[in-house]
N, C-alpha and C positions, 0 to 999 in steps of 0.2 A: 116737412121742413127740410128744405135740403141749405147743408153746412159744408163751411169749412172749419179746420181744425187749427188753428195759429202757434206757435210758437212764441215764446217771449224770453225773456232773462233764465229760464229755467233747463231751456237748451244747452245754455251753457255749464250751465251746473250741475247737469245729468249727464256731461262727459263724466266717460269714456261711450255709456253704451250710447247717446246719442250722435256721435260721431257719426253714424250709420244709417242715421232712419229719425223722423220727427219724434218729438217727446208723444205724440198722441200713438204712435206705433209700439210703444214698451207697453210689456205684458205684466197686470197685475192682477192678481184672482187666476178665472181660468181665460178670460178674453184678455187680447189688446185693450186699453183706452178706445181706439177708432171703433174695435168691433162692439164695443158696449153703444157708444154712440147711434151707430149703425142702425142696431134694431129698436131703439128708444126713438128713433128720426125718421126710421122707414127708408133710409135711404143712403147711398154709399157716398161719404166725407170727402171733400176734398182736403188738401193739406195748404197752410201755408209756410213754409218754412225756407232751408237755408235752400239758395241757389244750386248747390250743385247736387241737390237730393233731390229737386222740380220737379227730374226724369222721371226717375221711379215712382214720385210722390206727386204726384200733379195738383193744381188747385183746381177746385169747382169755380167756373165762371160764374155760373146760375146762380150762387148762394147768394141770398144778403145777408146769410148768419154765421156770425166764427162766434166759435167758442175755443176757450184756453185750451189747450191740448195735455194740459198739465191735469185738468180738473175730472173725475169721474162720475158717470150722471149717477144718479136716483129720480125718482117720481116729481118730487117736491123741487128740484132742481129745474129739470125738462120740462115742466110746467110755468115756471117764472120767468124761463130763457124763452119759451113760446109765446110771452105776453109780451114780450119787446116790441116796440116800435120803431120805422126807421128813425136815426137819431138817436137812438137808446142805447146807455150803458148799462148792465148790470155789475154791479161791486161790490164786496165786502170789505166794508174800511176802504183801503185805498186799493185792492187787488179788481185786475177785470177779469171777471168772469166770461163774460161775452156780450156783444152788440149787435148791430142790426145795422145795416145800410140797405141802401138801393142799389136794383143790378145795375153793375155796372157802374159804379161807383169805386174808386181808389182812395184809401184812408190810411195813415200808421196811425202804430197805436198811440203818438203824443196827438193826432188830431182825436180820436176816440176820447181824450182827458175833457176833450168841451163840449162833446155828448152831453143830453140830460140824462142824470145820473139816478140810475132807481136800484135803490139798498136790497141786498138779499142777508141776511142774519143767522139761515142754518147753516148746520155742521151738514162738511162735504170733504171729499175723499182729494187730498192733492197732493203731487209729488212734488218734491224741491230735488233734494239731493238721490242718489243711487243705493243710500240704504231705507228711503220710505218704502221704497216696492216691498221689500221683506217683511218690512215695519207695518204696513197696512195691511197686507197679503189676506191675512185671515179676514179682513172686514169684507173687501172685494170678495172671497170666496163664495162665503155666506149669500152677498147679493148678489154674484154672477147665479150660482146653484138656484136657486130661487127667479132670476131671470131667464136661467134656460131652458126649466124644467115644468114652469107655470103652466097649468093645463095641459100637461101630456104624459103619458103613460112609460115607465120606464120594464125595458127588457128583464130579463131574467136572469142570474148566474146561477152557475152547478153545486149542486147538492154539496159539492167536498167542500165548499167555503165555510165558517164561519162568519156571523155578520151579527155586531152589537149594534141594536137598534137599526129605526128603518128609515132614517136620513140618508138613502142613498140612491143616486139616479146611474144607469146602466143606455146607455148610445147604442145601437144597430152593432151586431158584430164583436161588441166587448167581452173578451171570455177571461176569467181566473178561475184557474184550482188549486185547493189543498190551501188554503188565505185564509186571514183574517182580516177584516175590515171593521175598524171601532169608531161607531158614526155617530156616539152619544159626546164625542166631544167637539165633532163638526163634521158637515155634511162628506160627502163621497162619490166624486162625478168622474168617471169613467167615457171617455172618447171613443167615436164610431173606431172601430176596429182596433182598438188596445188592447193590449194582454199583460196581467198580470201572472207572472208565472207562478209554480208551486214552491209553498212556505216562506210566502211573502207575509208582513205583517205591517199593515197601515191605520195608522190611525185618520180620523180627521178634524179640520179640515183639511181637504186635499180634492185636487184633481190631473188627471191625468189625460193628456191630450190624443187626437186623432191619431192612429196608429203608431202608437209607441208602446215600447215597450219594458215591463219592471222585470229583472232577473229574478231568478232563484234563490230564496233567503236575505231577499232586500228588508229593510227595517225605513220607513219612512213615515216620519212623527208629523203633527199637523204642523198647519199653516205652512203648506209645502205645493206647488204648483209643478207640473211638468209637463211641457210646453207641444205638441203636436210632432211627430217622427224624431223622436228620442229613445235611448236605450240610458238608463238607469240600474243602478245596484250598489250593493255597498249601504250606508248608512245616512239618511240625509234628514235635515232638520232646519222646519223655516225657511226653505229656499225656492227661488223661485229663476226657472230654467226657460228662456224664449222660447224656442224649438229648433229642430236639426242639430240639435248638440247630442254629447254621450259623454255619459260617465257610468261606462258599463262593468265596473269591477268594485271590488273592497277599497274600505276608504270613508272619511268623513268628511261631508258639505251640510254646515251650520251655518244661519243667517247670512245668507249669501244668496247674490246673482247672478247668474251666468248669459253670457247671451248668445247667440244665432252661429251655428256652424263652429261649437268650442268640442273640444277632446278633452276628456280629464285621464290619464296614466293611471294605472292599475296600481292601487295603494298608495295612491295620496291623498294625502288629507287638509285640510285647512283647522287653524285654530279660530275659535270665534270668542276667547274671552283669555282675557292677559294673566298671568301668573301673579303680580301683582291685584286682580281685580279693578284694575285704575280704568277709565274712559275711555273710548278707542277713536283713536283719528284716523282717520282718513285723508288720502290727496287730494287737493280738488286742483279741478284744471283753472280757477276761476282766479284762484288767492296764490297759485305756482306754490301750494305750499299746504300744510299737513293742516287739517281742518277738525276741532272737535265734533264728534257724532252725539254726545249727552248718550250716549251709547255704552253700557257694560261687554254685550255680548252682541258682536261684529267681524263676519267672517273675510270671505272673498268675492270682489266684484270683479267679472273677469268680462270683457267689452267681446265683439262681435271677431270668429274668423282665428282667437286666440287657442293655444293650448300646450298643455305640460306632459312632461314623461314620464314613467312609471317611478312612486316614490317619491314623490315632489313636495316638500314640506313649506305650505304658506303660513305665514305668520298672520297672528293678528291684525285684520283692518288691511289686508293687503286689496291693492286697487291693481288689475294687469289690463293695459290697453289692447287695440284693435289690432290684432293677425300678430300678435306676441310670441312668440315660441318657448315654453320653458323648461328648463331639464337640469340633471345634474344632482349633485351630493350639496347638502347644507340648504339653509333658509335662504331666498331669492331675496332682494330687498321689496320693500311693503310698495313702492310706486317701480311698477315695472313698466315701462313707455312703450309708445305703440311702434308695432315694426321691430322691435326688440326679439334679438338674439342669444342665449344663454341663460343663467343660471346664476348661482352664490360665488361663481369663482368669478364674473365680467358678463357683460352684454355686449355686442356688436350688432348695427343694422344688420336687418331681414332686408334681402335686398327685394323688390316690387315683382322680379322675375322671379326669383324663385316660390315669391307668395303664391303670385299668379300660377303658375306648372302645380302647387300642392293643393290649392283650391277648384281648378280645373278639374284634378281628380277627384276630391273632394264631390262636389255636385254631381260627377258622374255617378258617385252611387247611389244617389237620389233622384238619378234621371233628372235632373235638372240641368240646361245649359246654363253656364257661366258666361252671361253675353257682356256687351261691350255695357252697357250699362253701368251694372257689375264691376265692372275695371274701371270704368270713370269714377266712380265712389271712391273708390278705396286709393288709387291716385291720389284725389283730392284730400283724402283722410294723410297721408303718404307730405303731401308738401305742408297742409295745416301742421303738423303734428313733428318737422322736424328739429326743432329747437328741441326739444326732449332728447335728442340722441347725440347728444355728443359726451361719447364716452368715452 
């Protein structure tokens, strides 16, 4: 079945991190959405979404299948979406799921509304806003671990480990010692060439992505994801980290997401539940205005390219846009805009140039070029997003 992966109202309300990349490109569990897709279809997704992401994200011509980008498979899902016919919608209530056209066929999705419409009624995994990733996290774990690990034999760790129960799968290359891994509270998947260092202590669920890496004396409670070439440490709880990020010191990150190419400063911490105990809102890009989450415990959502200096105290529900910079003495405000300069005393734009000179360097240590692409994006994020800065 080869798909594409669409976009709808949900793009928009999965700002900030979607600024960057399609809602089917956010990671929940240990895969993206696309990558779950991926090996359920046999086949690599097209996307369709906003225009100036095309580049990077290209649509599949081939496909006659889109499916919501928002939605993440299981069995009983990928089987009902496989029974489509051209013409067909699949819906729950009034939501689509996905349809089916002919190649080469052009549709939006109000012409998709006069599709024959065929009802699906299970319970399925879908993102709305930017604290479901967290929110779900542990469900996706469970099914990614079980989807990666199906029929195949996992590696070995060294004798200094600790390991409660034997819920746990080991990648080509993954080495820990002197650890404890507590797998009786959810699984424990470990990425080709990751290292967890000595008198670390995880519980799970968790996983830990392709060559990253956990410090020394890190504490990480389940339903915690982190994300492929990351450096971790400090105390983290419920969060879930795209990858190319680092939060390599002391410090706490609760119910929180971070995303692609972020720094977190050595001793900062995020709060994830109000002094009061009251409901935590969050900004949404949608309503320009502070949104209840039905949320008690709700930390930090920190978008693509952003990052803080050492000692950096976010408050509850705090939301920090794309290529943010944050520093400084005192609580930053809870909606910190993208391109944003400072801290609790004032912000000032992050000017495009000097993003670009810190990002350049940035990818060089990843051996990665920062091609023109790369800068078309965040450009485009850069003129979207400047109503936010006038400070």
């Amino acid at each position: 079945m080869e798909i594409n992966l669409f976009d709808d109202s949900t793009w928009g309300t999965l700002r900030p991190l979607t600024y960057t990349r399609p809602v089917a490109d956010l990671r929940i569990g240990t895969l993206t959405i696309a990558e779950k897709w991926n090996i359920y279809s046999n086949t690599t997704a097209g996307f369709s979404t906003q225009p100036y992401l095309s580049v990077k994200y290209p649509v599949n011509n081939n496909a006659c299948t889109f499916i919501n980008g928002a939605v993440c498979p299981d069995p009983e899902l990928y089987h009902a979406i496989d029974l489509l016919h051209s013409g067909e919608v699949l819906k729950k209530d009034n939501f689509i799921i996905a349809y089916k056209i002919n190649i080469g066929e052009v549709v939006s999705l109000a012409t998709v509304e006069v599709f024959r419409q065929v009802a699906y009624n299970q319970v399925f995994t879908r993102i709305i806003f930017p604290e479901d990733i967290f929110k779900y996290n542990d469900i996706e774990l469970r099914k990614d671990f079980d989807l990666l690990t199906k029929g195949r034999t996992s590696a070995s760790l060294s004798g200094t480990n600790t390991i409660l129960g034997e819920n746990i799968f080991i990648e080509e290359g993954a080495v820990a010692e002197c650890s404890t891994f507590n797998t009786l509270t959810g699984p424990v998947y470990l990425g080709k060439n990751s290292q967890v260092w000595e008198g670390t202590h995880i519980r799970g669920s968790f996983s830990l992505g392709e060559d990253s890496q956990v410090k020394m004396g890190t504490k990480i409670y389940g339903q915690t994801t982190i994300g492929p070439h990351c450096r971790v440490g400090g105390e983290i709880n419920n969060a879930v980290i795209w990858g190319y990020s680092a939060k390599g010191h002391e410090g706490y990150l609760g119910n929180s997401v971070m995303g692609q190419w972020c720094n977190i400063g050595a001793d900062s911490n995020n709060s994830n539940l109000k002094n009061n105990y009251a409901e935590v809102k969050l900004w949404d890009y949608e309503k320009e205005a502070f949104r209840k989450t039905g949320l008690q415990f709700c930390g930090l959502i920190m978008a693509d390219h952003s990052k803080c200096g050492i000692n950096t105290m976010f408050n509850t529900g705090t939301v920090v846009g794309v290529s943010a910079n944050v520093f400084g003495a005192g609580f930053p405000r809870n909606f910190v805009p993208d391109f944003a300069w400072g801290g609790a005393q004032g912000f000032e734009p992050y000017s495009l140039k000097k993003m670009f000179d810190t990002t350049e360097k940035v990818f060089e240590r990843k051996n990665i070029s920062f091609n023109q692409i790369e800068r078309n994006i965040l450009s485009s994020i850069f003129d979207l997003t400047a109503d936010y800065r006038h400070f």
